[in-house]
N, C-alpha and C positions, 0 to 999 in steps of 0.2 A: 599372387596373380600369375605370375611367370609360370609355377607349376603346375596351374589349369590349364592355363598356353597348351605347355607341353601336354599335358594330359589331350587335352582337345586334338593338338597336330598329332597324337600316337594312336588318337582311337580313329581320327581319319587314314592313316597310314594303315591303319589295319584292315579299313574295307578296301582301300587298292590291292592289299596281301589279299583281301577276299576274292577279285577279280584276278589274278595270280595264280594258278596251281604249284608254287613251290616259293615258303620262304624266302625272306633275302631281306636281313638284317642283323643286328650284334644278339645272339642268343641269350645272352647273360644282362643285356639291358633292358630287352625285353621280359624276362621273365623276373626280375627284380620290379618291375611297374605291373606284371599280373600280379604278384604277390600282393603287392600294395591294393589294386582293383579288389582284390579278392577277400580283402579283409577289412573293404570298407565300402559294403552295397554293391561291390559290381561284377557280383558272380561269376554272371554270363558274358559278359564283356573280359573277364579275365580269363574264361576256359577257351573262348575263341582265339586268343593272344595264344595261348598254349598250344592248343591244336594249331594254328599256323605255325610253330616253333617247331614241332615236329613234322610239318609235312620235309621239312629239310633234315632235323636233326631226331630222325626217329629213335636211337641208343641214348639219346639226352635223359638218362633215367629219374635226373631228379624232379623234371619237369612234369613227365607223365606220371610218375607216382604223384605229385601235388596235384595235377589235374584230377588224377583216381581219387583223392581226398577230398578235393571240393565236389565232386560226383557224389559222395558217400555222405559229406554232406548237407548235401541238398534231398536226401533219400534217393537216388538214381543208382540203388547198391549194384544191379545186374552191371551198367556202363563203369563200375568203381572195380568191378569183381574184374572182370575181361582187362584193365589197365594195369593191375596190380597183378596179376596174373605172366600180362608182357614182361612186365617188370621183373616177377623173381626168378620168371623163366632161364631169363639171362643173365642176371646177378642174385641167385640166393644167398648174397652174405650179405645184404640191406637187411639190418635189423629192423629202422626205423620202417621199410617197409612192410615186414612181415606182421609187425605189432598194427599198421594201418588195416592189413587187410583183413587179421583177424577179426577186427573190429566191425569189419564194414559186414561179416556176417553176422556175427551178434548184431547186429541193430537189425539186421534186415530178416531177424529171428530163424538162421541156419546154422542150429548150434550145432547141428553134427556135423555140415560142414565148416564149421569155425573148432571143433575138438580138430579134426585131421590135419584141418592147417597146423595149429598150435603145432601137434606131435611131430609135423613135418620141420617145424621151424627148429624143434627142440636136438634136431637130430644136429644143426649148423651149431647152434647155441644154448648147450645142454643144461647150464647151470642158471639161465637169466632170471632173475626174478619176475620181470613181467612178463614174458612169454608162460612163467608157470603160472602168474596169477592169471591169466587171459583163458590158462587152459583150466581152470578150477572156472572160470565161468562159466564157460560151454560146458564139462562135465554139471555142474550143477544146471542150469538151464536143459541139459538132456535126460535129469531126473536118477544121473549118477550122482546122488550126493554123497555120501563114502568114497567114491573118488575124489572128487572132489576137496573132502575135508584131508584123504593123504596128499595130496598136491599141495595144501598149503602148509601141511607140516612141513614136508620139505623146503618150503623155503623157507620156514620159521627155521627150521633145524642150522640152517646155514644164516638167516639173518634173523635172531629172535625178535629184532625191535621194528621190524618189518609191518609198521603201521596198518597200509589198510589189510594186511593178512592177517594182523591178529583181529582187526575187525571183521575181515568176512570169515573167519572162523569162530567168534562168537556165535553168532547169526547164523550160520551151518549145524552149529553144535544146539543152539537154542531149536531151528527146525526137523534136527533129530532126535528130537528129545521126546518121544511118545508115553511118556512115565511123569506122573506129578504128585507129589504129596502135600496135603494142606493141611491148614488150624487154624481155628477163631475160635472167639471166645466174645459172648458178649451179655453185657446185663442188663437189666431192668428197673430202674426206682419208680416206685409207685407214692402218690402223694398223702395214700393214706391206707387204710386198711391191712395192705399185704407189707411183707420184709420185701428187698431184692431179691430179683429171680435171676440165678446164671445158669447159661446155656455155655456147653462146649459142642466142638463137631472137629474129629479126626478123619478124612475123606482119602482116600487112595483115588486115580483117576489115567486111564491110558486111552489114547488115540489108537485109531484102530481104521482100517479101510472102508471096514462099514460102518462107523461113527466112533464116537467115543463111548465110553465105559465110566461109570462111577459108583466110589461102592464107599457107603457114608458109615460112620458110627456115631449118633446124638446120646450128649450126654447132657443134664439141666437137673439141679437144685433148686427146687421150688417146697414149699411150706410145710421147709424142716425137713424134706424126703430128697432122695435119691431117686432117679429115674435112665435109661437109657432105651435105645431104639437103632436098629438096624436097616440102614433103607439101603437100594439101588436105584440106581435114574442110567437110561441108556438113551442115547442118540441117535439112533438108526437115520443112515442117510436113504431113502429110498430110490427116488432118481433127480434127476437135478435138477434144483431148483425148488424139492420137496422132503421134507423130513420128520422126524416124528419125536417125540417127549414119552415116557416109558416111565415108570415110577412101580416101586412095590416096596412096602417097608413091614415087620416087624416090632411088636416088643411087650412086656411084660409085666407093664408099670400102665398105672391106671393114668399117669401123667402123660401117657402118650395114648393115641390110638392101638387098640389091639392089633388090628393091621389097618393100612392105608395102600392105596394103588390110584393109577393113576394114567393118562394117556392123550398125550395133546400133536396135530397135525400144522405143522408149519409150512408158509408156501411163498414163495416170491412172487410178487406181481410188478406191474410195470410200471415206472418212474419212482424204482428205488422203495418200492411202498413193501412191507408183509404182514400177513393176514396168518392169524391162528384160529383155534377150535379144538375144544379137548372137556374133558371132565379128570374132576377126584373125588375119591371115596374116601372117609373114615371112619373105620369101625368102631366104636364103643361099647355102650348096653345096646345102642341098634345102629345101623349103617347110617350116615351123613352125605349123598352126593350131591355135589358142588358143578354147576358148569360154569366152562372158563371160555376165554376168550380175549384175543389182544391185535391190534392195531399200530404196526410199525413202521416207519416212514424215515429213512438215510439221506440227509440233505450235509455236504460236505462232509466237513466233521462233524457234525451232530447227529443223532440221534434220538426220535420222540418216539413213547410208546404209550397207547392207553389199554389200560388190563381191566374186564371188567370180571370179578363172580357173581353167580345167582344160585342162591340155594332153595329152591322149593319146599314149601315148608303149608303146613294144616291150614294156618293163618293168613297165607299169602307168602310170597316169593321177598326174602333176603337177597337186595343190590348192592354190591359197591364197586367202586372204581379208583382206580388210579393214574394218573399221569404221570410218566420219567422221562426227564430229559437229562442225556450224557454228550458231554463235550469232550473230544477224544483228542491226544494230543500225536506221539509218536506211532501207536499203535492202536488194537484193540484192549488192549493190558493196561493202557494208563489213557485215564479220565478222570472229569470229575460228573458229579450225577446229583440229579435233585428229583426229586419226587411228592407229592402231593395225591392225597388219597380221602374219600367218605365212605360210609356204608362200612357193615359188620360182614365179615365172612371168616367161616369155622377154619377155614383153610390156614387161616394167617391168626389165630386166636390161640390164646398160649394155654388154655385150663381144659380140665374134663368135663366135658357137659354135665357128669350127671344124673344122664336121663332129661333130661331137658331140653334137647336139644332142637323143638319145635318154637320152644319160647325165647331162646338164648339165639338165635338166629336173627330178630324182631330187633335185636340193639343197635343204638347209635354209636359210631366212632369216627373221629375226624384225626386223621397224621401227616406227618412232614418227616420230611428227612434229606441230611445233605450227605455226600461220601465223597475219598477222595483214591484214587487207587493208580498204583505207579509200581515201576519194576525199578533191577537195577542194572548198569550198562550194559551186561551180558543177558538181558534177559532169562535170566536162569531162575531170579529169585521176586516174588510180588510181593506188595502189603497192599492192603488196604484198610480206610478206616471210616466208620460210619456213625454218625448220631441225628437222632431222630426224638419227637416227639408226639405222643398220642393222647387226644381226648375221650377217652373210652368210658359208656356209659354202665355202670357195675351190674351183674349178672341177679342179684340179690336182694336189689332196692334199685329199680325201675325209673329213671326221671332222676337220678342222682350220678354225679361224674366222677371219674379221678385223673389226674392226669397221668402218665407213664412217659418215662425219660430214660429213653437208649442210648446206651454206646456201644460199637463192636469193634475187633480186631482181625484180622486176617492177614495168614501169612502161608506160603504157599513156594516148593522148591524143585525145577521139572528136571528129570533124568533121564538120561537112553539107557 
């Protein structure tokens, strides 16, 4: 009760300081009760306490640096910049200031002026470790990141256990990391007719300004034979907000397509929604195109999308669809995913038509599948791992099923 009292008679004392043009009272009592104000709801009441403290004791540096700090934040970075500013004007040997007002750029997203600060600060206090990590901010946030990532060696160099530096050195190292190489592996039990069918894929893959790049090698043992296949998929960004899916493959086994190509248009729209449109081809004894088409929609961390193909055909048009929904946890690299799918399409069918391929379109197939995929602390290294099950109606005897039971593996290692 008492300390309301007081609270009450010091906020009335402050509006006769308001009627006032010059302080007049203990500077150090008062600014020990804006503290207090200041860190318990009463912002504004405690920067008015301060500003009267210095209409008398304008050199009172520690007062107006605290004031520049609750300016900064409250977001008021211009009035935080200008106080902090008075501040190191007069005493540039306040560390604890220098680190305040680097800050108050970075938030207020003036990384170049928060690099200059840094550099300026580092010239008083060349070895600090936050002044260096403050300045690996702003280099990174200015799209120096090579600078950046030598700033923080230096301080690892002198503090190796230099926690969050070897964290944001990860994470520097992980987004310069435009080089990936992958592997999976995965197989097929079938419930009757066929042996296991395995499927490998060795992938190289680089990030690039105009998209990414990917360059596949498919390798799969299926009945009794050996097979492999050559593809590219590139990402062209086109302009923003739009981009494109590119595919062209190779190979020389009747297990694959003679060649296949490919081309899909992606597009952001509004309330987090995107929309595709594309076709694929696969050669055989005669051409197979497939059009495609998907439906995505980013609601927090999740993820829905529906895929549907349609492949035209003598008889009538082959549909199917699938739903996937992905629950994303630290990043885009780790989730987990579930999918559910009907209708046959060549696209996603693991055998050689044939010659068939106007009749073999016409089947029924219904699948699930759950996956789970995650990195490791440095995101340098991924797995993932998948199994699924299909009811596929056989190519050979019409009105008769088998079921097929997947598993796969994936694992994947990015390098600059």
């Amino acid at each position: 009760m008492k300390k309301h009292i007081f609270t009450i008679l010091f906020l009335g004392s402050i509006c006769a300081f308001g009627q006032q043009k010059v302080y007049n009272g203990n500077p150090d009592s008062s600014f020990e009760l804006a503290r207090e104000l200041a860190f318990n709801n009463g912002r504004k009441q405690a920067q008015d306490t301060l500003l009267s403290i210095l209409t008398k004791y304008p050199n009172y540096h520690d007062i107006r640096a605290f004031l520049a700090s609750t300016y900064s934040w409250d977001g008021a970075y211009k009035k935080a910049k200008k106080e902090f500013a008075y501040v190191l004007k007069d005493s540039p040997d306040r560390l604890s200031t220098w680190e305040a007002a680097i800050k108050n750029e970075l938030w207020s997203d003036a990384p170049f002026s928060a690099m200059k600060m840094a550099n300026k600060a580092l010239e008083h206090f060349p070895k600090n470790e936050e002044l260096n990590y403050l300045l690996a901010k702003a280099e990174d946030d200015t799209n120096n990141k090579e600078d950046a990532l030598r700033t923080l060696e230096r301080i690892l160099e002198a503090n190796p256990k230099h926690e969050k530096a070897l964290s944001y050195k990860a994470s520097l190292i992980n987004s310069l990391s435009h080089n990936s190489i992958g592997l999976s592996s995965s197989v097929d039990v079938y419930s009757e007719v066929f042996d296991p069918m395995q499927y490998y894929l060795l992938k190289y893959a680089r990030q690039t300004k105009l998209g990414s790049i990917h360059a596949k090698f498919n390798f799969s043992r299926r009945f009794a034979s050996n097979a492999a296949q050559v593809e590219v998929d590139m990402y062209p960004r086109i302009i923003k907000g739009l981009y494109a899916y590119l595919n062209f493959g190779v190979s020389g086994s009747s297990l694959y397509p003679d060649i296949r190509y490919g081309a899909e248009l992606y597009k952001s729209l509004p309330k987090s929604f995107e929309a595709s449109i594309g076709f694929r081809a696969l050669k055989y004894s005669s051409t197979t195109t497939i059009y495609t088409g998907s439906v995505g929609w980013y609601t927090g961390n999740s993820y829905w999308s529906f895929r549907t193909y349609i492949t035209p055909g003598d008889g009538g048009s082959s549909k199917s669809g699938t739903l996937s929904y992905r629950k994303y946890r630290s990043d885009a690299n780790n989730y987990f995913s579930i999918a559910a799918g009907m209708g046959f399409s060549p696209e996603i069918y693991r055998f050689d038509f044939e010659g068939n391929e106007h009749d073999i379109i016409k089947l029924k197939s219904q699948k699930a599948n759950v996956g789970y995929y995650f990195t490791s602390a440095n995101n340098k290294n991924s797995w993932g791992f998948k199994t699924g099950v299909s009811h596929q109606e056989i190519s050979f005897d019409p009105g008769s099923y088998f079921w097929i039971y997947s598993v796969s593996l994936s694992w994947q290692i990015k390098f600059r």
